[in-house]
Backbone as a chain_set.jsonl record, in Angstrom:
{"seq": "XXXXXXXXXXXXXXXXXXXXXXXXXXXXXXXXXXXXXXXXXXXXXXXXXXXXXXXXXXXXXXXXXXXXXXXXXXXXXXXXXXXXXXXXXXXXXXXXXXXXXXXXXXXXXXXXXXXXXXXXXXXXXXXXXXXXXXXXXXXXXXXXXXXXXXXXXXXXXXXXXXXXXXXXXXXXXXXXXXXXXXXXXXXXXXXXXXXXXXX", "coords": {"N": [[135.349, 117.73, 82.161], [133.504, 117.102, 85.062], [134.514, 117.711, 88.691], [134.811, 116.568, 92.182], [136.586, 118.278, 94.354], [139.47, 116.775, 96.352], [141.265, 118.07, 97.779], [143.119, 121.279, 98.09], [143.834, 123.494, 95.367], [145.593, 125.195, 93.639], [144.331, 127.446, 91.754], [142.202, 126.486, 90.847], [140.048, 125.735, 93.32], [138.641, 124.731, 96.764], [138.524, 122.211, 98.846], [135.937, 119.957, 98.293], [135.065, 121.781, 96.188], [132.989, 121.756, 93.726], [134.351, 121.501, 90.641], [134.906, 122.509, 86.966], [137.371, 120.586, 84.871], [139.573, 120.041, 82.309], [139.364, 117.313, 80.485], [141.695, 115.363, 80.413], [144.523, 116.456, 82.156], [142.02, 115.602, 84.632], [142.194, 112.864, 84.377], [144.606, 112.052, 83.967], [146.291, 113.618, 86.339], [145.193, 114.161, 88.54], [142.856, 112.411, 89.785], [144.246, 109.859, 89.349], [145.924, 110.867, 91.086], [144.91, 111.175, 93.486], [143.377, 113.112, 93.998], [141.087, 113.935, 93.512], [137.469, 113.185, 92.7], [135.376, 111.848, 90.583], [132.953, 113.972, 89.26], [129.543, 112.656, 90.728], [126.514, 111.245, 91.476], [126.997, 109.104, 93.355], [129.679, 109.124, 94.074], [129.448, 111.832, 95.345], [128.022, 111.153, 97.327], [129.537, 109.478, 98.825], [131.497, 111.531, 99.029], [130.615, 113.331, 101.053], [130.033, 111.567, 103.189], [132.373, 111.306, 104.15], [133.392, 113.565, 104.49], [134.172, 115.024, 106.622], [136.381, 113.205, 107.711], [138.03, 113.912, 105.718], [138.845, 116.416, 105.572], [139.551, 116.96, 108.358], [142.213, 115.257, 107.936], [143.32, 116.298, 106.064], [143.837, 119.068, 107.878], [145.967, 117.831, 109.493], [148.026, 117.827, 107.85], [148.597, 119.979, 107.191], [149.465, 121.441, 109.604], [151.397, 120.02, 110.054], [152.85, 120.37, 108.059], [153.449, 123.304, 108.257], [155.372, 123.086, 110.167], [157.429, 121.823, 109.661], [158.009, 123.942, 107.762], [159.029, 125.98, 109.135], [161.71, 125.38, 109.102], [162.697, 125.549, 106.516], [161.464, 127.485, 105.607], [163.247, 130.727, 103.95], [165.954, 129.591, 103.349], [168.878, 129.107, 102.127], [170.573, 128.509, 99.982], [173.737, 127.467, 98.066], [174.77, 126.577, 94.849], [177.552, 125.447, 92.56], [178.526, 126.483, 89.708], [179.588, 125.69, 86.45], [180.06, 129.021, 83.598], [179.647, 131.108, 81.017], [181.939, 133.912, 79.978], [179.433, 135.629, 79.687], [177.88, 135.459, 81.842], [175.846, 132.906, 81.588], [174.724, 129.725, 82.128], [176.786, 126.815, 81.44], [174.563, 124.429, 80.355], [172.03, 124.365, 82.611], [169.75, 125.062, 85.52], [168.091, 122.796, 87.613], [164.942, 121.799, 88.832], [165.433, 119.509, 90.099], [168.392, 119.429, 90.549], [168.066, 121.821, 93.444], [166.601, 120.484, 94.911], [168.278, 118.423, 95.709], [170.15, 119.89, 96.648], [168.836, 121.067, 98.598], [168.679, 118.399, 100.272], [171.407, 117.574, 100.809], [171.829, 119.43, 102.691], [170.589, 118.518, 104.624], [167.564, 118.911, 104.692], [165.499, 116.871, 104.372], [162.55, 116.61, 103.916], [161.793, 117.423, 101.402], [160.496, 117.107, 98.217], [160.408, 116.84, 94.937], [158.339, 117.168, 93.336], [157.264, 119.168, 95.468], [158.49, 121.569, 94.589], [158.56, 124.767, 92.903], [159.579, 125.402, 90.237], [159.338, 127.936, 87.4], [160.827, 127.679, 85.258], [163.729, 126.442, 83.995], [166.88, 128.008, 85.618], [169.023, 129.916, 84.073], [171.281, 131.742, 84.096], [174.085, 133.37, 86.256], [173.443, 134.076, 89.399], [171.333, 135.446, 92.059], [168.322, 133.626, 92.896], [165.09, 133.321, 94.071], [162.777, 130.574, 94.931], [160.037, 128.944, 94.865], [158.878, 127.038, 97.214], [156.501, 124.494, 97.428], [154.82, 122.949, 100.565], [152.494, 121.535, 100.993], [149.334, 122.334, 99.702], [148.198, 124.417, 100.736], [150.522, 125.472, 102.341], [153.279, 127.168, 101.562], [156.357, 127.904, 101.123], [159.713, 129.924, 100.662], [162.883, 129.138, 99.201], [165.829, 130.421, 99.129], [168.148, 130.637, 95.651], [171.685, 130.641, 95.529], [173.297, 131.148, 92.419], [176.502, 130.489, 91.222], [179.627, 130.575, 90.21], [181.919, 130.187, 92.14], [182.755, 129.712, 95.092], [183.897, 132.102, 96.424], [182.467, 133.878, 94.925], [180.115, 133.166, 95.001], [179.432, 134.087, 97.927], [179.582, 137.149, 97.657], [177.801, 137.541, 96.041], [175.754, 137.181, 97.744], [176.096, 138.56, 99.687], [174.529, 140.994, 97.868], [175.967, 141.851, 95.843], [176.817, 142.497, 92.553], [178.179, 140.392, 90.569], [178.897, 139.778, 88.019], [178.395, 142.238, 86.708], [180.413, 143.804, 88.063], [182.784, 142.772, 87.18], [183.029, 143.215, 84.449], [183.871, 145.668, 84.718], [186.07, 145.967, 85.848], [187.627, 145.168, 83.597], [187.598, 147.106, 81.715], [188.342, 148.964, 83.332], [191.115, 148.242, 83.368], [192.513, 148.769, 80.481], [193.152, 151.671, 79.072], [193.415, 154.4, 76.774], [195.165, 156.441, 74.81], [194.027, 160.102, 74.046], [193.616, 161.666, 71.119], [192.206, 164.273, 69.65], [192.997, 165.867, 67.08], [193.305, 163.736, 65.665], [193.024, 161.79, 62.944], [190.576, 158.92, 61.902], [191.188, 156.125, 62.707], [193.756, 156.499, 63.567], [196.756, 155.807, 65.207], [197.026, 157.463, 68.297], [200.037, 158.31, 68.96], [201.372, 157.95, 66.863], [200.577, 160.228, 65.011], [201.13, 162.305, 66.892], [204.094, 162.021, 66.079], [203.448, 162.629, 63.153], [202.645, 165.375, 63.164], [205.052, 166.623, 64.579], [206.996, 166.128, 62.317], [205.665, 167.561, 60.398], [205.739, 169.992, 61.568], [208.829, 170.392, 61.304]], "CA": [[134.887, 116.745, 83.129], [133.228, 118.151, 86.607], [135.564, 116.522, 89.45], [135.323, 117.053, 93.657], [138.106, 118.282, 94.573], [139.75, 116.186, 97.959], [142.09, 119.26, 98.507], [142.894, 122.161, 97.783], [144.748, 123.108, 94.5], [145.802, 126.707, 93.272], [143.833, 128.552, 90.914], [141.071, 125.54, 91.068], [139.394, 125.483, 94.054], [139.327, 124.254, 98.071], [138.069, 121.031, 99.353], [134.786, 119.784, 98.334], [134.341, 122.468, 95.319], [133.048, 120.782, 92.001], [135.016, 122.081, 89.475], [135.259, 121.397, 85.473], [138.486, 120.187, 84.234], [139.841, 119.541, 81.01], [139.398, 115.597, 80.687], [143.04, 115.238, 80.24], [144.139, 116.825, 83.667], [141.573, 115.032, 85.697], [142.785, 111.497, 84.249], [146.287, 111.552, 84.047], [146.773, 113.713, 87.362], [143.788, 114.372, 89.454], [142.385, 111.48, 89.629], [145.057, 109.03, 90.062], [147.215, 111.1, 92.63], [143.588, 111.293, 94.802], [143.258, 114.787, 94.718], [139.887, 115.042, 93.249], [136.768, 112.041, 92.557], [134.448, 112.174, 89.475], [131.221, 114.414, 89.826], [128.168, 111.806, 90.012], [125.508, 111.083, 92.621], [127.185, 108.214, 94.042], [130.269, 109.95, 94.798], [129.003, 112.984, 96.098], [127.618, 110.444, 99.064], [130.459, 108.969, 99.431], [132.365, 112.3, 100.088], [129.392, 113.745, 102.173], [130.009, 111.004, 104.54], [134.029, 111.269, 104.618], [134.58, 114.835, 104.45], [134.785, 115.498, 107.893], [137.501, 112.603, 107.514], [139.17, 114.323, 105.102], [138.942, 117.829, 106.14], [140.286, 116.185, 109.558], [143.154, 114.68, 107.396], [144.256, 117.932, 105.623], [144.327, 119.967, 108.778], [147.179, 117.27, 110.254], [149.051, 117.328, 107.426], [148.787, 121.489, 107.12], [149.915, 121.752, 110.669], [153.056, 119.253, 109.663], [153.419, 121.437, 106.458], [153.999, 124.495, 108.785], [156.423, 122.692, 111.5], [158.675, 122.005, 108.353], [158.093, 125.223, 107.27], [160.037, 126.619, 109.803], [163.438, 124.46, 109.024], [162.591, 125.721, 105.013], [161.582, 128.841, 105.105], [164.414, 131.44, 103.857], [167.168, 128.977, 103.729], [170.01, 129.735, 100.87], [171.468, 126.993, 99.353], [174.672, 127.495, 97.228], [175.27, 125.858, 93.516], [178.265, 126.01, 91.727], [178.467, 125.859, 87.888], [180.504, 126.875, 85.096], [179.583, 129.648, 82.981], [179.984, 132.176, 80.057], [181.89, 135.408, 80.927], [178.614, 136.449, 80.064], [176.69, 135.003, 82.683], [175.134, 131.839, 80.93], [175.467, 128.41, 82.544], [176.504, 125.686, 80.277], [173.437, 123.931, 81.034], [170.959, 124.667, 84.066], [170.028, 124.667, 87.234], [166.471, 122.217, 87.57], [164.151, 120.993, 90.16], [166.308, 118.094, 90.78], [169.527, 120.248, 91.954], [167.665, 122.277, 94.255], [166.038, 119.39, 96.18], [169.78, 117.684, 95.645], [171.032, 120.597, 97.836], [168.473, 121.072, 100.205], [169.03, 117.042, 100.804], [172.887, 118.014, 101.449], [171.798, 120.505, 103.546], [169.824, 118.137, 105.783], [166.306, 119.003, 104.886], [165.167, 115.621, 103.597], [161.167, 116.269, 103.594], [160.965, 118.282, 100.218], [160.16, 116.227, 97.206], [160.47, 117.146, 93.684], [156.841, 117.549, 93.648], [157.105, 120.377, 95.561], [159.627, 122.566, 93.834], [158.01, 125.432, 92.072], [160.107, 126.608, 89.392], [158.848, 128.221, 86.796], [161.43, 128.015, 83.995], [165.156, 126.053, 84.563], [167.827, 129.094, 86.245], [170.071, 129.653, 83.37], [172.264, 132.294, 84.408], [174.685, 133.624, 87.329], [172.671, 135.479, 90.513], [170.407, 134.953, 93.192], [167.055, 133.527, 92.834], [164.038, 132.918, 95.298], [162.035, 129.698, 94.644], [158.858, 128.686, 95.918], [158.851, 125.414, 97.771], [155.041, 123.879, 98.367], [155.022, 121.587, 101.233], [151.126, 121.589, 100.706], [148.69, 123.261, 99.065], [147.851, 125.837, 101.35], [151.568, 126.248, 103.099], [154.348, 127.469, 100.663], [157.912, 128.896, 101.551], [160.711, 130.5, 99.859], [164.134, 129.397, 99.459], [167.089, 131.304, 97.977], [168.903, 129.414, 95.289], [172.502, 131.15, 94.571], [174.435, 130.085, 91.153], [178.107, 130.91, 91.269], [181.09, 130.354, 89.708], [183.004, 129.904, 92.604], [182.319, 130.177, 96.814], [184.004, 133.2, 96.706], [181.19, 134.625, 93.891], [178.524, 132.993, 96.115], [179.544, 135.434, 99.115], [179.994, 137.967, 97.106], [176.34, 137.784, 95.314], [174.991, 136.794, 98.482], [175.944, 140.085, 100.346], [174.192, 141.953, 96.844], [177.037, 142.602, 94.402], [176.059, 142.002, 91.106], [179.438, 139.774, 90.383], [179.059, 139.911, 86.368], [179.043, 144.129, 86.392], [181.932, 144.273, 88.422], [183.716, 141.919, 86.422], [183.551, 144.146, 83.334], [184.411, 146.894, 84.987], [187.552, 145.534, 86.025], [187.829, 144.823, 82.461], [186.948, 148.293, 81.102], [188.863, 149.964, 84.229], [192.679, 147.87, 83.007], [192.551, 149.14, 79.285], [193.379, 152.801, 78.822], [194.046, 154.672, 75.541], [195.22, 158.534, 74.298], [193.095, 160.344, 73.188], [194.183, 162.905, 70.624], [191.125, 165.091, 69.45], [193.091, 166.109, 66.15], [193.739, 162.497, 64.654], [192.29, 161.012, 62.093], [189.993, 158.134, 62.057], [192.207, 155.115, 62.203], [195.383, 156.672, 63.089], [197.205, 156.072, 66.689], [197.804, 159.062, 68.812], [201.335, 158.106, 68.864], [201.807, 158.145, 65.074], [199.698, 161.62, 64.809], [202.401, 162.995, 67.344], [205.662, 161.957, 65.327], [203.724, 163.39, 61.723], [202.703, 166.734, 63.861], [206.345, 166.889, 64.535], [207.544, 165.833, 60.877], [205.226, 168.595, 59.468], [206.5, 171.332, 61.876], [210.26, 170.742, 61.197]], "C": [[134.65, 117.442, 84.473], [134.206, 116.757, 87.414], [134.809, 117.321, 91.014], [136.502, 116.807, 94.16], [138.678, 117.657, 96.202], [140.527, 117.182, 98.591], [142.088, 120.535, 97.9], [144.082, 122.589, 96.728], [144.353, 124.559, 93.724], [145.179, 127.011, 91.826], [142.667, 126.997, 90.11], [140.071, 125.855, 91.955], [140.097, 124.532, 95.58], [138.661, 123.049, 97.792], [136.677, 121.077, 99.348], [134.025, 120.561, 97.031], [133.996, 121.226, 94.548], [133.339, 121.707, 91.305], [135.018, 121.434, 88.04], [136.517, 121.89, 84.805], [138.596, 120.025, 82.821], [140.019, 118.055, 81.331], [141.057, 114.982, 80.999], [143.778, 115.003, 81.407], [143.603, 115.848, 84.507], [142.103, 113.322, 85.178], [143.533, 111.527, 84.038], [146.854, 112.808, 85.718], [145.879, 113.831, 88.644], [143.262, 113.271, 89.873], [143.538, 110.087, 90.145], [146.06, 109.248, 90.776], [146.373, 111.249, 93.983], [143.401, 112.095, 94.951], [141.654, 114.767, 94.524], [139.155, 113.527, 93.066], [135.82, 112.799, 91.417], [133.136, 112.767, 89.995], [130.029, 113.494, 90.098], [127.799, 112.065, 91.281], [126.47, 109.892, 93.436], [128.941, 108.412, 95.1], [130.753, 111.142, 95.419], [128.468, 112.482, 97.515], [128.361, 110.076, 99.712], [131.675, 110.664, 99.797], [131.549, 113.106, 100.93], [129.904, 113.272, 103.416], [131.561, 110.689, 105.192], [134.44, 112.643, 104.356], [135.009, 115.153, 106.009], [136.284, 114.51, 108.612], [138.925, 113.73, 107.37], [139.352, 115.581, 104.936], [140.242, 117.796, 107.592], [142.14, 115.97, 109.185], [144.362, 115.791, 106.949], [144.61, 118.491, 106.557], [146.112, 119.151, 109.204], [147.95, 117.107, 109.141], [149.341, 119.098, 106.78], [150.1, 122.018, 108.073], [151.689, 120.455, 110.199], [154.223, 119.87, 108.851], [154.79, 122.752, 107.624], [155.202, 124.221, 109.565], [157.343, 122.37, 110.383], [159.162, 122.772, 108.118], [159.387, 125.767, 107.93], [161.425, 126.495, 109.308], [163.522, 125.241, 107.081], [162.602, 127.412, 104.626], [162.507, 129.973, 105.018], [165.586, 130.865, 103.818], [167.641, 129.309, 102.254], [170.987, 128.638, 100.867], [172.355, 127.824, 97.918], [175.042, 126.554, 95.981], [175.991, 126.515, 92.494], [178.251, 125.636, 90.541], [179.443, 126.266, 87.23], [179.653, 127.24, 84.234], [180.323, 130.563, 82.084], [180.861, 132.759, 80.686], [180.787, 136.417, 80.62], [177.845, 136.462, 81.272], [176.158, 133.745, 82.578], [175.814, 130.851, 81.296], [175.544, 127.58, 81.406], [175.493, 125.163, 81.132], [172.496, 124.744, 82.255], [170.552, 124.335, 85.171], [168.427, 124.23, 87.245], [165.807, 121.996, 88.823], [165.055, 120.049, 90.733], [167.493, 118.674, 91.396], [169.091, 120.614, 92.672], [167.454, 121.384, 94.966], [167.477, 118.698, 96.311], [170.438, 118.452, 97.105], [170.184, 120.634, 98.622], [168.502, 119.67, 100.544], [170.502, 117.043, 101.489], [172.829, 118.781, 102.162], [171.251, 120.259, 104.837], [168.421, 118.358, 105.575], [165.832, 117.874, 103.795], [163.312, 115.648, 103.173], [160.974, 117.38, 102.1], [161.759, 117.047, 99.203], [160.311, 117.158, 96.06], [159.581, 118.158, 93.172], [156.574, 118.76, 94.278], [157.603, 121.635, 95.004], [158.876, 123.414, 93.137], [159.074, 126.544, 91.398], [159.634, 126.746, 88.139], [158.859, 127.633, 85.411], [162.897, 127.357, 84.197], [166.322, 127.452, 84.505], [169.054, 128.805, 85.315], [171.177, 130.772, 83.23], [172.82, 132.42, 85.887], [173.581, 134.406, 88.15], [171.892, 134.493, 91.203], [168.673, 134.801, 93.035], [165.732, 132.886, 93.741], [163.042, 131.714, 94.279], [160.854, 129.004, 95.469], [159.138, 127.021, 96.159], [156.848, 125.206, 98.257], [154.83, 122.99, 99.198], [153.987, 121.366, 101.31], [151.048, 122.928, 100.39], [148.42, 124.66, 99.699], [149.282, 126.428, 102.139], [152.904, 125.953, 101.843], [155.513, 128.462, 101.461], [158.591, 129.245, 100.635], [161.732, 129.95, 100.18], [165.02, 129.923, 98.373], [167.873, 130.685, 97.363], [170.423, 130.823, 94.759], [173.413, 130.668, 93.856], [175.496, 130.997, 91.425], [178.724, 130.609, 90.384], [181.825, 129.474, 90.832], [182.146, 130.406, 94.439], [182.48, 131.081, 97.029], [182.991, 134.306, 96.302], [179.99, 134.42, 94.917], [178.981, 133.986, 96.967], [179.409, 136.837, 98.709], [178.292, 138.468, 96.712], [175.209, 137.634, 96.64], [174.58, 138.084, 99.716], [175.19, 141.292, 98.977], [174.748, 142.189, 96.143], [176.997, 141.967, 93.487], [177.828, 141.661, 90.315], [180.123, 140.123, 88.856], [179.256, 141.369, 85.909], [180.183, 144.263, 86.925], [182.822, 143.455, 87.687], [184.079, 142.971, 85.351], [183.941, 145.099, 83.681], [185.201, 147.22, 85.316], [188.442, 145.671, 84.924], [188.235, 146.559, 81.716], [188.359, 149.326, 81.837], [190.781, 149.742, 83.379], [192.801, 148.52, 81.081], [192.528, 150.712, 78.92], [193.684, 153.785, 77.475], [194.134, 156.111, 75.166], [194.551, 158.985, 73.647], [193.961, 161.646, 72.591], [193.328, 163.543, 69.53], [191.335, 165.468, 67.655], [193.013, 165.489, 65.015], [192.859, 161.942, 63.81], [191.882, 159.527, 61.98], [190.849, 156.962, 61.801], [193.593, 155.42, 62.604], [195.581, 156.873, 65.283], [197.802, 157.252, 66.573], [199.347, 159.19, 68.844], [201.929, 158.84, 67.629], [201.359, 159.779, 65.079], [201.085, 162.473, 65.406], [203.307, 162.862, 66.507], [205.046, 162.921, 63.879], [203.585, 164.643, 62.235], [204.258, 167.097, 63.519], [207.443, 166.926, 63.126], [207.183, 167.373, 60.209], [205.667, 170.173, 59.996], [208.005, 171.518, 61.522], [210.448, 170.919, 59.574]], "O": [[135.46, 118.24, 84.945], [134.485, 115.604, 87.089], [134.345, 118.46, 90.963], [137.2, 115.814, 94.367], [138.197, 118.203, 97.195], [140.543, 117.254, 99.82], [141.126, 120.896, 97.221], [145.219, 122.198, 96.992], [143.246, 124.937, 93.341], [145.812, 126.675, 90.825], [142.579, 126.762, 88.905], [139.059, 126.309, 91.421], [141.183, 123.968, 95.718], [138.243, 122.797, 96.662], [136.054, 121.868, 100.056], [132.866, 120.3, 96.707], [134.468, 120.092, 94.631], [132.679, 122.746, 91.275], [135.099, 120.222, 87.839], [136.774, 123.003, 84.347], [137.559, 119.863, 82.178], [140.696, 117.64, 82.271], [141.309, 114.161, 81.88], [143.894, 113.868, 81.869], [144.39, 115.166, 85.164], [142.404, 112.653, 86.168], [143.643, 110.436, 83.478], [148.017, 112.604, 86.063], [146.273, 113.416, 89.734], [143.344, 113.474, 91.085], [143.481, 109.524, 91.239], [146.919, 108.446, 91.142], [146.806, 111.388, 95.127], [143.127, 112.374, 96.119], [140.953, 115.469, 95.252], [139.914, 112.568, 93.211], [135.586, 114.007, 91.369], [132.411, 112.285, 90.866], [129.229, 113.822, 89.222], [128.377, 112.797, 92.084], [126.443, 110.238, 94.617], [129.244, 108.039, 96.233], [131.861, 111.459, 95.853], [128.456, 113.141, 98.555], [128.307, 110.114, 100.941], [132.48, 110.709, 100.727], [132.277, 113.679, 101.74], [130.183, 113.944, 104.409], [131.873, 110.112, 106.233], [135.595, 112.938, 104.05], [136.138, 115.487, 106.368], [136.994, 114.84, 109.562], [139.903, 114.13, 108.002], [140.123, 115.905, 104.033], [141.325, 118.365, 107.731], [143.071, 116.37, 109.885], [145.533, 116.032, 107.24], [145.826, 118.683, 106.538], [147.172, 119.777, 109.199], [148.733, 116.164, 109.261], [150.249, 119.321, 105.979], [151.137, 122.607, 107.767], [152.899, 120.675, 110.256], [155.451, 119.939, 108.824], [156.003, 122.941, 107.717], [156.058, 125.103, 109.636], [158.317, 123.114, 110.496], [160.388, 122.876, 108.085], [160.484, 125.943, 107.399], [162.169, 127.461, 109.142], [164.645, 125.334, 106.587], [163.242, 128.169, 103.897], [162.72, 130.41, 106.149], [166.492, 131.568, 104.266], [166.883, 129.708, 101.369], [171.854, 128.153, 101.594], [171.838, 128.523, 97.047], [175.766, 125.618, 96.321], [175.681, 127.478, 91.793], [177.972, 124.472, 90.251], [180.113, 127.252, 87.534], [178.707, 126.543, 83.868], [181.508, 130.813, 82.308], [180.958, 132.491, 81.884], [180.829, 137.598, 80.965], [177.219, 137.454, 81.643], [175.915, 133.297, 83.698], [177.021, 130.711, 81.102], [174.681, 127.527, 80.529], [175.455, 125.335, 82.35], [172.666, 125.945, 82.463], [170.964, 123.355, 85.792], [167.561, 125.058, 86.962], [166.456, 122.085, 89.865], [165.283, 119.988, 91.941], [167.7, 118.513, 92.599], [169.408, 119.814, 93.552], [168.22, 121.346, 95.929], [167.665, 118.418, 97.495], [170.946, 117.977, 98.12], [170.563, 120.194, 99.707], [168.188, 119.728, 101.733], [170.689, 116.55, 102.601], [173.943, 119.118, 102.562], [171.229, 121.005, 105.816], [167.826, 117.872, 106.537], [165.826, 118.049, 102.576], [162.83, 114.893, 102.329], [159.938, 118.027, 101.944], [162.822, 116.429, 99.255], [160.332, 118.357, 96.339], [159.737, 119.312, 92.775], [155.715, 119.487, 93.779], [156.948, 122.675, 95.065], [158.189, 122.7, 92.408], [159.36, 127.713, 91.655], [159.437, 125.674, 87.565], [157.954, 127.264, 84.662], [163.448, 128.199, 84.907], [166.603, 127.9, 83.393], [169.881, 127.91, 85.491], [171.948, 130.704, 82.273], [172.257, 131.766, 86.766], [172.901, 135.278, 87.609], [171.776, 133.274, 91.074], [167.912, 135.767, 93.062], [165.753, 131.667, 93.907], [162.678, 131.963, 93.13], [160.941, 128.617, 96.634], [159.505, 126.13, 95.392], [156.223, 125.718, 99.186], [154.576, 121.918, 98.649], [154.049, 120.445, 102.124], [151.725, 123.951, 100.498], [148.455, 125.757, 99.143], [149.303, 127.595, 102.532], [153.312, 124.878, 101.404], [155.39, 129.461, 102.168], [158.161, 128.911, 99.531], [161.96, 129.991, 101.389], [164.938, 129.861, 97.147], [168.596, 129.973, 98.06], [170.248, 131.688, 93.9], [174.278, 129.906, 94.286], [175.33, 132.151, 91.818], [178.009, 130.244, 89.451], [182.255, 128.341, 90.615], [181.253, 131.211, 94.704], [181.659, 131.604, 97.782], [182.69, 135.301, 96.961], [179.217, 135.224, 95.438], [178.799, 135.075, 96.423], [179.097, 137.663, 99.567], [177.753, 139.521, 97.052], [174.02, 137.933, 96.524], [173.555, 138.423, 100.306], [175.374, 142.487, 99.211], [174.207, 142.971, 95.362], [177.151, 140.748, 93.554], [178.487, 142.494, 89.693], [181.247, 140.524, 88.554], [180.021, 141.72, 85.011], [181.058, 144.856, 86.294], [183.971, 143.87, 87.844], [185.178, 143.524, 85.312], [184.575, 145.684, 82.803], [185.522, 148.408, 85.338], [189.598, 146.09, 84.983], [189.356, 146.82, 81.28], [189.104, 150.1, 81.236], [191.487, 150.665, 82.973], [194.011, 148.419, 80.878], [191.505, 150.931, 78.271], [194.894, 153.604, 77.336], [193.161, 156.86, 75.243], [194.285, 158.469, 72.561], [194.702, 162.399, 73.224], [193.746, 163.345, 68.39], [190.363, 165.441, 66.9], [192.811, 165.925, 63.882], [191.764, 161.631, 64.279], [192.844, 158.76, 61.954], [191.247, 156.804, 60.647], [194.538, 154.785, 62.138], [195.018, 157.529, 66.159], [198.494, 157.87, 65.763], [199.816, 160.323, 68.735], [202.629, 159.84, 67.468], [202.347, 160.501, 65.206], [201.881, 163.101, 64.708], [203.439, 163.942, 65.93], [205.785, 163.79, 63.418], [204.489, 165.359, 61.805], [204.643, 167.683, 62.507], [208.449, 167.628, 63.015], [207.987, 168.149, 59.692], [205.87, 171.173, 59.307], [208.454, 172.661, 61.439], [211.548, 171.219, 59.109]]}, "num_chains": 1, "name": "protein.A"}
């Protein structure tokens, strides 16, 4: 289906292209969220004579985008979960927590709608997420999963929480090594038959 597009919409086109859609697309989102109007003659006149409207329209809600921006951009929001000791949250971390915390955090203008995550955050660490507050102005914020507040600080200054863990692990467990022994047999034991077979 050819559409004109009313804004501007990533890896589409700006304001005013005609673009062709998959039918699908332009009637279940395009179309009835106002982004875009059906190709024909009759509303090609009608956005002729309202683009400078709605060119007008976009700029003031660009320039709004950006004055947000500010309060958004780079902010680091903390979520705790329980997880594996591999890493692995029971469950995940979605669109809807993120906007949850930046709402607890005081930043009430991001919507759902804007959230750009890819894939739902299903382990421990620090991850950057795009926020779109429009089409043309996007920010970053830092989402970090934890365990625990102390883990958040911890991951938040760079330390990769889950390696040092095992290595804690690895470091408390010690064992003799005795070069002569046979597969299966504590160094202990090896010592006492040594000693058996010399006397």
């Amino acid at each position: 289906m050819e559409i004109i597009l009313l804004e501007r919409i990533e890896k589409l086109g700006a304001i005013g292209d005609v673009v062709t859609v998959k039918d699908g697309y332009a009637r279940n989102f395009l179309l009835p969220n106002k982004k875009a109007l059906r190709s024909n003659a009759a509303n090609k006149k009608v956005f002729d004579a309202n683009r400078a409207k709605i060119e007008a329209d976009n700029a003031a809600r660009r320039s709004d985008a950006e004055k947000a921006a500010e309060g958004v951009n780079g902010k680091q929001i903390v979520l705790i979960r329980q997880s594996s000791n591999a890493g692995h949250l029971y469950g995940s971390v979605a669109v809807r927590d993120v906007v949850d915390a930046l709402h607890a955090d005081g930043i009430t203008n991001v919507t759902k709608a804007m959230v750009v995550l890819e894939r739902p955050i299903k382990t421990l660490g620090v991850f950057d997420v795009k926020v779109a507050l429009h089409p043309e102005v996007a920010v970053t914020v830092t989402v970090n999963v934890a365990r625990s507040p102390e883990e958040a600080e911890l991951q938040s200054q760079g330390v990769d929480v889950m390696a040092e863990m095992f290595e804690k692990d690895e470091a408390g467990f010690t064992e003799d090594y005795d070069p002569n022994a046979e597969p299966g047999e504590i160094a202990a034991e090896a010592d006492e038959a040594s000693a058996e077979e010399e006397a």
